[in-house]
C-alpha positions in Angstrom: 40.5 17.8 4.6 37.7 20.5 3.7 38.7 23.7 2.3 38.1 26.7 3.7 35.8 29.1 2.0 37.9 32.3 2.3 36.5 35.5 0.7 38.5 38.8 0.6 36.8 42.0 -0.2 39.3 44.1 -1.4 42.1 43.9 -3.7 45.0 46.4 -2.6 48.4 46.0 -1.6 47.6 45.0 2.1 45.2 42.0 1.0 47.3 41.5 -1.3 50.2 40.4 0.7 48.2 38.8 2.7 47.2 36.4 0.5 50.9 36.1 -1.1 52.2 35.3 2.9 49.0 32.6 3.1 49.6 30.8 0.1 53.1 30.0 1.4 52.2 29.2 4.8 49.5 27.0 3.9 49.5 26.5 -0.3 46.1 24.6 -1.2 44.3 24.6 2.2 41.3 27.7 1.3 39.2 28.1 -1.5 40.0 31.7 -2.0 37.5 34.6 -3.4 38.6 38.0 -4.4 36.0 41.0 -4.9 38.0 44.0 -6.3 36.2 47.4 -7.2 38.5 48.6 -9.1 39.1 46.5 -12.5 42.6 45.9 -12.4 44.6 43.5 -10.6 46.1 44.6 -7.4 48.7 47.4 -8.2 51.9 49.4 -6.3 49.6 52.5 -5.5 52.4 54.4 -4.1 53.5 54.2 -7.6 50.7 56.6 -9.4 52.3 59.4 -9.1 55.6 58.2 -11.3 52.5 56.8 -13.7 51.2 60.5 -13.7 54.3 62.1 -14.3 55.2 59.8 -17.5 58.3 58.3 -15.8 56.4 55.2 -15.6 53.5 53.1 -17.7 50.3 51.7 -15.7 51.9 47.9 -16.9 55.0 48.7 -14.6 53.0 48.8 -11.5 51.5 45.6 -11.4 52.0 44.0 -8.7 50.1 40.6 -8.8 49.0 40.1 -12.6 45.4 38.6 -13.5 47.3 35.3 -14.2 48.9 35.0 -10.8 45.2 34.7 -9.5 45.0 32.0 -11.6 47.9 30.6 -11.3 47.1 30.0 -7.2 43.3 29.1 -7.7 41.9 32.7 -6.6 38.0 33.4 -8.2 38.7 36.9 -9.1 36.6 39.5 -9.4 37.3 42.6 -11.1 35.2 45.7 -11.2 32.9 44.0 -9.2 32.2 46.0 -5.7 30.4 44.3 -2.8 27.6 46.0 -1.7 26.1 43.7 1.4 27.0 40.9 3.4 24.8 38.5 5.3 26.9 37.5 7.9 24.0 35.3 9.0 23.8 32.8 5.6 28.0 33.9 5.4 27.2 35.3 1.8 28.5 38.6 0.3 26.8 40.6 -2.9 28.2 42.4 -5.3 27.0 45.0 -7.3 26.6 43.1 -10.4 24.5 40.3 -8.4 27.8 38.4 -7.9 27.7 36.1 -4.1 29.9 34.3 -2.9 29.7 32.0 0.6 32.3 32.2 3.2 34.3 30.6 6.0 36.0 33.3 6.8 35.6 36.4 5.3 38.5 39.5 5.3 38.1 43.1 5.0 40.7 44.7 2.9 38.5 48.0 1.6 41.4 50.2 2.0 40.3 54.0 2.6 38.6 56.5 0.5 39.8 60.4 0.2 38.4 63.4 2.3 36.4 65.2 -0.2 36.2 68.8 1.4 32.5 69.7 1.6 32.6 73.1 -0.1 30.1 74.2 -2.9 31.1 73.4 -6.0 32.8 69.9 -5.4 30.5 68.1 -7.5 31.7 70.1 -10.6 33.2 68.8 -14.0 36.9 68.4 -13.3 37.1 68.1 -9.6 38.1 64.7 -8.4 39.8 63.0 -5.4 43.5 61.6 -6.7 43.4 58.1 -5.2 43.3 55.3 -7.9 44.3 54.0 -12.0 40.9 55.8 -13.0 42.4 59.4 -11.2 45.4 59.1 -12.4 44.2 58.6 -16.0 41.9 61.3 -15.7 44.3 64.1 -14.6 46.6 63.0 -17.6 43.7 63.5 -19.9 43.0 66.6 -17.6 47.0 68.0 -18.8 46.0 67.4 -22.5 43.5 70.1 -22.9 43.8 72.4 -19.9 46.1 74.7 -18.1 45.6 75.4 -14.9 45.4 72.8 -12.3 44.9 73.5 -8.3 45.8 70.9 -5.9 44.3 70.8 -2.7 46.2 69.6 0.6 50.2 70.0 0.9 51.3 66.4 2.0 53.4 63.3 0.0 50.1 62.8 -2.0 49.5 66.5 -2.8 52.5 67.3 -3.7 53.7 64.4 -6.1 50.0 65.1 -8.3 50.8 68.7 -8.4 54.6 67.9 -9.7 53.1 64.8 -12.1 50.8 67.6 -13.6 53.4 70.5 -13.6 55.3 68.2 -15.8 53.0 67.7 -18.0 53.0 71.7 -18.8 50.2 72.6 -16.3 50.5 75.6 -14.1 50.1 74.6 -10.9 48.8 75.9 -7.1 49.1 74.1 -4.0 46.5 75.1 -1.3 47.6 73.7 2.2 45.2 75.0 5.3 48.3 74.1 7.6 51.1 76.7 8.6 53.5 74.4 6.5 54.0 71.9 4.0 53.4 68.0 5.5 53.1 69.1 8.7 52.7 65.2 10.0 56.2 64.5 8.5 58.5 67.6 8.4 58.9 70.3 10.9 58.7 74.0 9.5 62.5 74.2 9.0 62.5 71.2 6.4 58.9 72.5 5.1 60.3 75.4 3.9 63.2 74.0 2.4 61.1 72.0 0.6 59.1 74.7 -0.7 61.4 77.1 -2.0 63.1 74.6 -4.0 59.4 73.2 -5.5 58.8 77.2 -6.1 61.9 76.9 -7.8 60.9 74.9 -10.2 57.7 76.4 -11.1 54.3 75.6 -8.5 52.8 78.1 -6.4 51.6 77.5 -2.8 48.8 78.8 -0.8 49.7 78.2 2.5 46.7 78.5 5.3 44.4 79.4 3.0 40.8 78.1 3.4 38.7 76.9 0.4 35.5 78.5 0.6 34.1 77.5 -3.2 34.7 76.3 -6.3 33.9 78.1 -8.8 32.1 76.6 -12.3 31.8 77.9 -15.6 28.6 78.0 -17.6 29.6 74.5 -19.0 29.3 73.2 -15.5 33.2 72.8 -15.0 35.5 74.0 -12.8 37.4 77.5 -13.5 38.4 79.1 -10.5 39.1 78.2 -6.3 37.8 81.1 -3.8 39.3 81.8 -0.5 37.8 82.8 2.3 39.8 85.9 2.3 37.7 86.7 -0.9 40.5 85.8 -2.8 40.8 83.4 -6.3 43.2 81.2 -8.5 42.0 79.6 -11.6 41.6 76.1 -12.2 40.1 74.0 -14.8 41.5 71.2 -12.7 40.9 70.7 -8.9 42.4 68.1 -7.2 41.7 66.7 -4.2 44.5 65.3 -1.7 43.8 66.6 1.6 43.9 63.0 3.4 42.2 59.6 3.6 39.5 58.1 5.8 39.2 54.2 6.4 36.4 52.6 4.1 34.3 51.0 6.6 30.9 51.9 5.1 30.5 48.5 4.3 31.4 47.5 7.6 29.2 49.5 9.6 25.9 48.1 7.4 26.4 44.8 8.2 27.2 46.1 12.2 30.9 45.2 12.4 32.4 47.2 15.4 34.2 50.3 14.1 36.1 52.9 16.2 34.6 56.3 16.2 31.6 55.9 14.2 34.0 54.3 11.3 35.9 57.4 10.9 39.0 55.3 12.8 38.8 52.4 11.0 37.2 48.7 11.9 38.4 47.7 15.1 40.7 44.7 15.3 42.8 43.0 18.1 46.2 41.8 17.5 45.5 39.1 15.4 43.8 41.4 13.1 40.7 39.8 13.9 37.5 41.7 13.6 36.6 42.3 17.8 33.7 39.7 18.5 33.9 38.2 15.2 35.9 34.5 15.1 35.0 34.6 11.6 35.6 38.2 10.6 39.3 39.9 10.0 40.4 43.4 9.0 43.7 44.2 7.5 45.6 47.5 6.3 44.3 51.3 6.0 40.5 50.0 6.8 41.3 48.8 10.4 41.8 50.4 13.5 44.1 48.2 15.7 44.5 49.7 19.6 43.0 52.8 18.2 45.6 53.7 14.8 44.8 52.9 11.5 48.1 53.1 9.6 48.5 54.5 6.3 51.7 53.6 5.4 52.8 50.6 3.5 55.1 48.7 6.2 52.8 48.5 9.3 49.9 47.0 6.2 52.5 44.4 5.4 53.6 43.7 9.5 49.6 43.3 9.7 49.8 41.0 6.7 52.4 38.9 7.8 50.8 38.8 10.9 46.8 37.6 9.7 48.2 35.8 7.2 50.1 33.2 10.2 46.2 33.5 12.0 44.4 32.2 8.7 47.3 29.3 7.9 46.5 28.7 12.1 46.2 28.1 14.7 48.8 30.7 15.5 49.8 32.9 18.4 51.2 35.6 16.1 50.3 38.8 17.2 50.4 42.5 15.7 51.8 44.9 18.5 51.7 48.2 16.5 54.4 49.8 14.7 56.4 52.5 15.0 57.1 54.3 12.1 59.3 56.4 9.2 58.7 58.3 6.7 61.2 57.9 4.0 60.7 60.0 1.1 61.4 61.4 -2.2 59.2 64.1 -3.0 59.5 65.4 -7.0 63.3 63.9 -6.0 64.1 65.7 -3.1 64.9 62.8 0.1 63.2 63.3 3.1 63.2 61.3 6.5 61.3 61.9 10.0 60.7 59.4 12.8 59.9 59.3 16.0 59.3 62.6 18.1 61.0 64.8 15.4 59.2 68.3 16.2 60.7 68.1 19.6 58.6 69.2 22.8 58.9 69.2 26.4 61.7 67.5 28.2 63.4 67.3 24.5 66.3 68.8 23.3 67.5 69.2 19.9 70.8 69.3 17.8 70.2 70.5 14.3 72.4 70.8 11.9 72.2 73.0 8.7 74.4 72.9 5.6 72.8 76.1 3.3 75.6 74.7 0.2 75.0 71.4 -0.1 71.0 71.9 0.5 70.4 70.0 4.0 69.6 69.8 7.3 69.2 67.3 9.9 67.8 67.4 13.6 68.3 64.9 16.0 65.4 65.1 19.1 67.2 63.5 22.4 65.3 62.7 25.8 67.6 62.5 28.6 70.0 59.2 26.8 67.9 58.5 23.9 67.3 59.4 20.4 63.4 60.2 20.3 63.0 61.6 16.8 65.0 62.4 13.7 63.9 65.3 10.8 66.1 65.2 7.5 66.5 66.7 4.3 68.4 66.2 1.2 70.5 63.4 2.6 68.3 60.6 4.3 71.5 57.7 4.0 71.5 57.6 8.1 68.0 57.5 7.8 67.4 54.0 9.3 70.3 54.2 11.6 69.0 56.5 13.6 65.1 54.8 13.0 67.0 51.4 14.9 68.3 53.6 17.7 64.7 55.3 17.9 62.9 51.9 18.2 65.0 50.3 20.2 65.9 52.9 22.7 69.5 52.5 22.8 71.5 54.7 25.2 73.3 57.4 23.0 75.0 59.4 25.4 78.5 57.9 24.4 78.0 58.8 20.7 76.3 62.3 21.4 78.8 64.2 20.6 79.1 62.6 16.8 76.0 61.4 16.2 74.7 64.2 14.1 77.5 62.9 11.2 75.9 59.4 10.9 76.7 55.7 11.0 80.1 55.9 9.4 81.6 58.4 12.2 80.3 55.7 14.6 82.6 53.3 12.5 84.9 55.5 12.8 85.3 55.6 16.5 84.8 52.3 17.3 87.8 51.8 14.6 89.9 54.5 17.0 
């Protein structure tokens, strides 16, 4: 039987696993072609910021080593970044002249990080935290300067400012939103969280706008100005105020992308590019029923999923996911699913324990958990994530449910 010519562009952890599912669905049945900008194998990128903080090497974080390409027949492709594709002649280009012809052809591009557009951002020292190269540079970045600023107050923003804090750099965390990861914590748990991150040394500028940043006569950066008139020094600015699907490739070649490619490449459940039978998206670069996901479980649910449709024919289909966030920020657990900031029709039980540095609320909608916030201790974390997603009548266990899964033992034991 013929091989199909599969070519992925994209090497990242959704791809990735993808091709891992594939291979033991259907081992031997593609010729398989990765393209990967970056020149390293595909790594745990959720694992930089452990790498920046010295807790962990760049070795450690590999997850598919330049042998197990081999070792399955993949044509990789490292540092090499396509730049066109033909969809005519089924051909892609990379940079370096590279092509490659395809059967099917899957976009894996990942996202790229919101630069903000202030003056200043093309100075020395300024740079987007998002791959190996960032990482590396904000380590060489703590060798000879002192002050660092990070911009945007989410997972991403905090974890490089506490990786460069301890590596003796003073830091400041600028955050436009009234609190720290507003998409993940409500205010209560935000401010939690910051006091005890003030505790142990950053600074926070919360709702404050960048207007500039400010170079020396060098051309690097030395200082961040507010709009309030307002400055901080940095000789390092880093940028982590959100991602935005990679579709530029994409939208050349006239793939259909939701809102002008700023939502991602739109796919239908099979994580097949719409109008494309030879086309197929997967992870942070498509948009599937109008969400592109960012987190690492729906990527793999999508890979799982494509990976059934490439082996085929298949009837699997990705539905969408609902999802938790669970957490360690600079150690610290955090949890939120679900409808956890509460609203209309909502009521919620919070629970707040000042000694032992927690808090939990539970979010309720007439007999059903809708959404959980927690801090410091996350254990019942999934517990409540099952009742959340499967909309189990709580009203029987409303009265304990704040203490967790083992009460529930408890009184089924009584």
């Amino acid at each position: 039987m013929k091989r199909t010519k599969l070519v992925m562009i994209g090497n990242g952890m959704a791809g990735a696993r993808t091709l891992e599912e594939l291979i033991k669905l259907a081992p031997g049945c593609h010729d398989i072609t990765v393209f990967g900008a970056e020149p390293h194998p595909n790594y745990n990128r959720i694992m930089l910021s452990p790498v920046l903080a010295g807790e962990q090497t760049l070795d450690e974080i590999i997850l598919n080593p330049v042998g197990w390409y081999a070792e399955h027949g993949i044509t990789l492709h490292l540092g090499s970044r396509v730049v066109s594709i033909d969809r005519e002649r089924r051909v892609v280009t990379a940079a370096d002249g590279t092509q490659a012809a395809y059967d099917q052809l899957l976009m894996a591009t990942g996202s790229t990080p919101f630069v903000l557009p202030v003056p200043g951002k093309e100075l020395q020292g300024v740079i987007a935290y998002r791959d190996i190269a960032d990482t590396e540079c904000m380590i060489e970045a703590a060798r000879q300067h002192r002050h660092a600023v990070v911009i945007g107050g989410g997972l991403l923003g905090l974890e490089a400012a506490n990786g460069l804090a301890s590596r003796g750099m003073r830091v400041t965390v600028v955050h436009i939103a009234p609190w720290l990861m507003e998409r993940q914590l409500d205010e209560t748990a935000a401010r939690l969280l910051q006091t005890s991150l003030e505790e142990r040394g950053l600074q926070f500028r919360i709702g404050a706008q960048t207007q500039e940043l400010v170079g020396n006569a060098q051309g690097r950066v030395c200082a961040v100005r507010f709009k309030d008139g307002t400055e901080v020094p940095a000789d390092l600015v880093v940028m982590a105020a959100g991602i935005r699907p990679n579709t530029e490739l994409a939208k050349a070649c006239g793939l259909p992308c939701d809102h002008d490619g700023r939502g991602g490449i739109t796919v239908t459940d099979a994580m097949q590019v719409a109008g494309c039978e030879d086309i197929w998206a997967v992870g942070e670069c498509a948009s599937h029923r109008g969400t592109a996901y960012g987190l690492v479980a729906p990527l793999y649910e999508q890979a799982q999923v494509l990976a059934q449709q490439l082996a085929g024919p298949s009837d699997a289909a990705y539905e969408g996911s609902q999802v938790s966030t669970k957490l360690k920020v600079t150690g610290i657990s955090l949890f939120s699913a679900g409808q956890f900031m509460g609203g209309e029709g909502t009521e919620s039980i919070v629970l707040r324990d000042p000694m032992n540095g927690t808090y939990k609320k539970l979010v309720l909608q007439g007999r059903q958990l809708v959404g959980a916030c927690l801090y410091g201790d996350t254990a019942d974390g999934p517990w409540y994530f099952d009742l959340i997603r499967e909309g189990r009548d709580v009203s029987a266990m409303r009265d304990w449910l704040m203490f967790g899964q083992d009460m529930q033992a408890q009184a089924k034991a009584a």
